[in-house]
C-alpha positions as CSV (number, residue, x, y, z in Angstrom):
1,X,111.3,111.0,114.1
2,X,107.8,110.0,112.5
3,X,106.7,106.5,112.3
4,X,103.5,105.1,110.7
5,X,102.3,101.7,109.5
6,X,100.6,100.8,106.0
7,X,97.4,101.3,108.3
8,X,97.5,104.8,108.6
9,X,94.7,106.7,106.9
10,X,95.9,109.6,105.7
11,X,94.0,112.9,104.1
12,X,92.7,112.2,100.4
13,X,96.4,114.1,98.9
14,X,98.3,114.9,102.0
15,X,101.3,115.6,99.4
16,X,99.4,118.0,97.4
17,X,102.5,120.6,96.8
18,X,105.4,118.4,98.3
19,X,107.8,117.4,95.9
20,X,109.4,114.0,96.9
21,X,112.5,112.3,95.4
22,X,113.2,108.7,94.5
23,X,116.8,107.4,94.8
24,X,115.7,103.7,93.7
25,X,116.6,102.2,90.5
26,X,114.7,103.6,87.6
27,X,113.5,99.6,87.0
28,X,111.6,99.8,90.9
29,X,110.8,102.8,90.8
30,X,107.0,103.0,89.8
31,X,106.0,101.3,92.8
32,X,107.0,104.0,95.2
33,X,106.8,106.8,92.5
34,X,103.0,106.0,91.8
35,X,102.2,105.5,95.5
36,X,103.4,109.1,96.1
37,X,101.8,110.4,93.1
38,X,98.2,109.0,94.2
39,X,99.0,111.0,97.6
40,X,99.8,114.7,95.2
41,X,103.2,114.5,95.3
42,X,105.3,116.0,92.6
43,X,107.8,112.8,92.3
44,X,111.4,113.1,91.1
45,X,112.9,110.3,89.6
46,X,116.6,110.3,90.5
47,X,118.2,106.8,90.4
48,X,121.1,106.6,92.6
49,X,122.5,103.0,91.7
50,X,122.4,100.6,88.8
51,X,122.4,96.7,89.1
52,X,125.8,95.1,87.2
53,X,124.8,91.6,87.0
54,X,127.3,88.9,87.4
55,X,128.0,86.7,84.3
56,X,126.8,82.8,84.3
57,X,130.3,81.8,85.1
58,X,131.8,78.3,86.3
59,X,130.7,79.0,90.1
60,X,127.6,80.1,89.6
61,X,127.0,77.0,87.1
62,X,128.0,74.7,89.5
63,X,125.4,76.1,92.3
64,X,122.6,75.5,89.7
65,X,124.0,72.0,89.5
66,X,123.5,71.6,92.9
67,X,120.0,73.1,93.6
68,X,118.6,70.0,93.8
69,X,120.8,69.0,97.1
70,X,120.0,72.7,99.4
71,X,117.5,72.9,101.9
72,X,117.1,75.8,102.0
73,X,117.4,78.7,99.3
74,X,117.1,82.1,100.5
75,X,116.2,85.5,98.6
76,X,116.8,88.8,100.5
77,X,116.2,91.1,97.6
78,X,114.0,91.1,94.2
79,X,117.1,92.4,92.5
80,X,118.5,88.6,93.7
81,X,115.6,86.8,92.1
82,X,115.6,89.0,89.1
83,X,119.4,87.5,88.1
84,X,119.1,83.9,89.2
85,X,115.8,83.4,87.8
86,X,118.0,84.6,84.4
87,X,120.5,81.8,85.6
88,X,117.8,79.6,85.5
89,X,116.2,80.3,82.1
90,X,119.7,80.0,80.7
91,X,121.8,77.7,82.6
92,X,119.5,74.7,83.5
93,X,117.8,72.2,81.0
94,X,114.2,72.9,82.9
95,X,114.9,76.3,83.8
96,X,113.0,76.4,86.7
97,X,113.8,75.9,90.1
98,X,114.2,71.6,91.1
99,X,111.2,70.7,93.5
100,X,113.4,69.9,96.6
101,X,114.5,73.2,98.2
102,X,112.2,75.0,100.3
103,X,112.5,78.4,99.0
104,X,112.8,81.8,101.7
105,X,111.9,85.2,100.8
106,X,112.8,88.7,102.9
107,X,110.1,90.0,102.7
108,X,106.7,90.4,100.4
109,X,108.1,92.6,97.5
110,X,110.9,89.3,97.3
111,X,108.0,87.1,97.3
112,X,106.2,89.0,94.7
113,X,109.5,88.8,92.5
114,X,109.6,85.1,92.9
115,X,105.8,84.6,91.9
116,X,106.0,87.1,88.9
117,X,109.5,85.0,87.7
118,X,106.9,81.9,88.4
119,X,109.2,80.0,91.5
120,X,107.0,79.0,94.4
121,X,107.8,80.7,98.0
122,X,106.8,78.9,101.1
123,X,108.4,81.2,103.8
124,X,108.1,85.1,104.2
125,X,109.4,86.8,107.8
126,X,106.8,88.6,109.7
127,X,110.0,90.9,110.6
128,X,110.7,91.8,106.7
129,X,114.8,92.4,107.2
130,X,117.4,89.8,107.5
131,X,117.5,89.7,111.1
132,X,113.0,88.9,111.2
133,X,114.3,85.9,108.3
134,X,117.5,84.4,110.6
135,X,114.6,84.4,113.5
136,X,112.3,82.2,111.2
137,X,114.3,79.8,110.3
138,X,116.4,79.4,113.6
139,X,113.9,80.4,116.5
140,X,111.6,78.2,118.1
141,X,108.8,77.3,116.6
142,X,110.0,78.3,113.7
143,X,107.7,77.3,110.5
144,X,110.5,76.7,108.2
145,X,112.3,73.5,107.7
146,X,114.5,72.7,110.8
147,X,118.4,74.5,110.1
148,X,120.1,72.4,112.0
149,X,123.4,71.0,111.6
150,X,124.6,69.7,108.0
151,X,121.4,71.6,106.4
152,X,122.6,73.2,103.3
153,X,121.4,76.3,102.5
154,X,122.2,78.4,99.6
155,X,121.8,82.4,99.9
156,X,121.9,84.0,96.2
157,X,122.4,88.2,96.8
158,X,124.4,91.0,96.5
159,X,128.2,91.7,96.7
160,X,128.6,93.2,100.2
161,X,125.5,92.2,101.6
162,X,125.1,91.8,105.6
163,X,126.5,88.8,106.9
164,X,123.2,88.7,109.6
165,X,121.7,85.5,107.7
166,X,124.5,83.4,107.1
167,X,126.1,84.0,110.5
168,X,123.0,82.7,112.4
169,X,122.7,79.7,110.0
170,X,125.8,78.7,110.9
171,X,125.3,79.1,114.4
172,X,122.9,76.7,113.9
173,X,125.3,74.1,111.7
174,X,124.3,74.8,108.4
175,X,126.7,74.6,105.5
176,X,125.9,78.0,103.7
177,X,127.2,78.9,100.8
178,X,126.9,82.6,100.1
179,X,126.7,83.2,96.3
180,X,127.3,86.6,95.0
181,X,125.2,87.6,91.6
182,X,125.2,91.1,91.5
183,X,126.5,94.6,92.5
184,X,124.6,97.4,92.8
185,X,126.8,99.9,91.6
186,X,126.8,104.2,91.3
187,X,124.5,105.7,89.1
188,X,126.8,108.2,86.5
189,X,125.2,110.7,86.9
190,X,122.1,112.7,88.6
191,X,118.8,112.6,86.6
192,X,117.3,116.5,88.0
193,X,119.6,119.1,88.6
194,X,121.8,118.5,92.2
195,X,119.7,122.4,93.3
196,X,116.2,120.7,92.6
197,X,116.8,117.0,94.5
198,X,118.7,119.5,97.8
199,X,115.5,121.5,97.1
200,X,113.3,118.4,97.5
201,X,110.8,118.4,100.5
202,X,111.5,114.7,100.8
203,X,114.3,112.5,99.6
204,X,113.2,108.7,99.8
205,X,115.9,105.4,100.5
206,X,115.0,102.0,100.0
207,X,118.8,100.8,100.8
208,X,122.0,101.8,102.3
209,X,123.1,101.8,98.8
210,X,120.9,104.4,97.7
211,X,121.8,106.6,100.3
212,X,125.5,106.2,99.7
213,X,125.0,106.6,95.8
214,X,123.0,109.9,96.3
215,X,125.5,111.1,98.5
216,X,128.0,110.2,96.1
217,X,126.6,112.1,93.2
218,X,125.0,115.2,95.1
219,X,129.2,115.6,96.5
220,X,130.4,115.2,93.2
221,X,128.2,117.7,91.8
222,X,129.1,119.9,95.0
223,X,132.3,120.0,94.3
224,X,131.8,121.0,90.3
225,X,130.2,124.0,91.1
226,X,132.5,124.7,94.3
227,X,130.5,124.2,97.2
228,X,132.1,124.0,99.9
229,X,129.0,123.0,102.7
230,X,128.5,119.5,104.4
231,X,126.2,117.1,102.4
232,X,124.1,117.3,105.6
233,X,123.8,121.2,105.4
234,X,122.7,121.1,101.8
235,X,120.2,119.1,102.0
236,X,118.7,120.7,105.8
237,X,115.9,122.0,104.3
238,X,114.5,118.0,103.3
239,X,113.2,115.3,105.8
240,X,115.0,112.1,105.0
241,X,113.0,109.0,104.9
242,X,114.0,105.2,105.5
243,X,112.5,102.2,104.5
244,X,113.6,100.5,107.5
245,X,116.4,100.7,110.6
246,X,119.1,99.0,108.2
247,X,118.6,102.2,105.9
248,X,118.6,104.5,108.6
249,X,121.4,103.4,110.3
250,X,123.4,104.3,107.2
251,X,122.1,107.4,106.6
252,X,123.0,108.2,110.3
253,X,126.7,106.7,109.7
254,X,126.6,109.7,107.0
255,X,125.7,112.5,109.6
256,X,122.3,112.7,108.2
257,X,119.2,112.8,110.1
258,X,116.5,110.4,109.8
259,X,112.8,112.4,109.9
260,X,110.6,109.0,108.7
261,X,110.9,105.7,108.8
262,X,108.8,103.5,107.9
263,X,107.6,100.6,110.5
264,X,106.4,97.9,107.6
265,X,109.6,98.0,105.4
266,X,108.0,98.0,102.1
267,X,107.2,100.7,99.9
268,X,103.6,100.5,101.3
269,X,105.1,101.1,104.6
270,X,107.3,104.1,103.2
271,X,104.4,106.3,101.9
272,X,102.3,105.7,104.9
273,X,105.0,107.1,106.9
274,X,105.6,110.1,104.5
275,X,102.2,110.7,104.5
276,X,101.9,110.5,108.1
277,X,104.5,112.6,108.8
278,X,102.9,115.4,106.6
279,X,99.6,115.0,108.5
């Protein structure tokens, strides 16, 4: 497996010729599609998943209530800031975040979300997953405020998300309170034609849930036209590339190999790792 860091300096178009696939959702895809593209690759866009927003219902109205009483508010995805900061607009008189929680991003792209919806971030990982995050705020030293017993913390995010974060919080005594905004949810249907993504030289994931949504449609489309071979032998002829260990650990769970992944989990991080890899 080939590794590289946003450091790497790579030929002027080392993707001249290659053509590379983008399973993110069409809405976050140009910062990994143009990336590529600068580097000569011929980019397909083929969103795997689609975000199904949770409605401003009574719980989630009653957490904007409360802002004002966390510690702690944590984002772990842009996709999270995208919603609440919607919740905001619409479900609080100022519609902005209250100036009492210290507010947690996963990573740079989550901080970027938060500054483009204009709500401050004052902590970012140097490890950009959950598990770099739950060091932050719990290891010593840590520059965030103290999580220590009693802290409140709320963690806006995805349906399913890992339960890394809010376990070691608790460890630590906080009251979390895990609220759920939105799904990510299968795409209907494949963008390109199932022969031309399988064809791809590279196939790109940002998220288990793209993997599991590509796999998802490239099967279903397997099955239409009645072939019978393993996901993994269709698409033998692509390297697979990760975003981070998360991402590749699900694509491994799959019985698909892993050819790239990126060592700065950002999409910086991805194309210097594809570009890397095809020297």
């Amino acid at each position: 497996m080939t590794a590289a860091g946003p450091g790497t300096a790579p030929a002027a178009r080392p993707l001249a010729g290659r053509t590379v696939v983008v399973t993110r959702m069409r809405e976050q895809a140009a910062s990994l599609a143009d990336r590529l593209e600068a580097l000569g690759a011929e980019v397909l866009l083929v969103p795997t998943i689609r975000l199904a927003p949770r409605p401003l219902d009574d719980e989630v109205a009653a957490a904007l209530r409360e802002l004002a009483a966390y510690r702690l508010v944590v984002f772990t995805s842009a996709n999270a800031v995208r919603v609440f900061a919607g919740y905001l607009a619409r479900g609080t008189e100022e519609g902005a975040m209250p100036a009492g929680p210290v507010v947690a991003a996963v990573g740079p792209a989550t901080a970027a979300a938060l500054e483009r919806h204009g709500l401050a971030c004052h902590l970012v990982p140097d490890e950009f997953a959950a598990e770099g995050l739950a060091e932050a705020l719990t290891g010593e030293g840590a520059a965030a405020p103290t999580v220590d017993a009693g802290a409140r913390v709320l963690i806006p995010c995805a349906r399913g998300a890992r339960d890394v974060l809010p376990d070691a919080l608790r460890a630590r005594g906080a009251v979390v309170d895990v609220l759920h905004i939105y799904e990510t949810v299968a795409a209907r249907e494949l963008a390109e034609p199932a022969e031309r993504v399988e064809a791809a030289d590279y196939l790109t994931f940002t998220s288990p849930s793209t993997a599991r949504g590509l796999a998802g449609l490239l099967d279903g489309e397997a099955r239409a036209r009645s072939d019978a071979r393993p996901l993994a032998e269709r698409l033998a002829g692509a390297r697979l590339c990760s975003i981070g260990p998360v991402t590749s650990e699900a694509l491994r769970g799959m019985g698909l190999a892993v050819a790239v992944e990126a060592r700065e989990y950002t999409a910086v991080g991805l194309v210097a790792a594809i570009a890397a890899d095809a020297g």
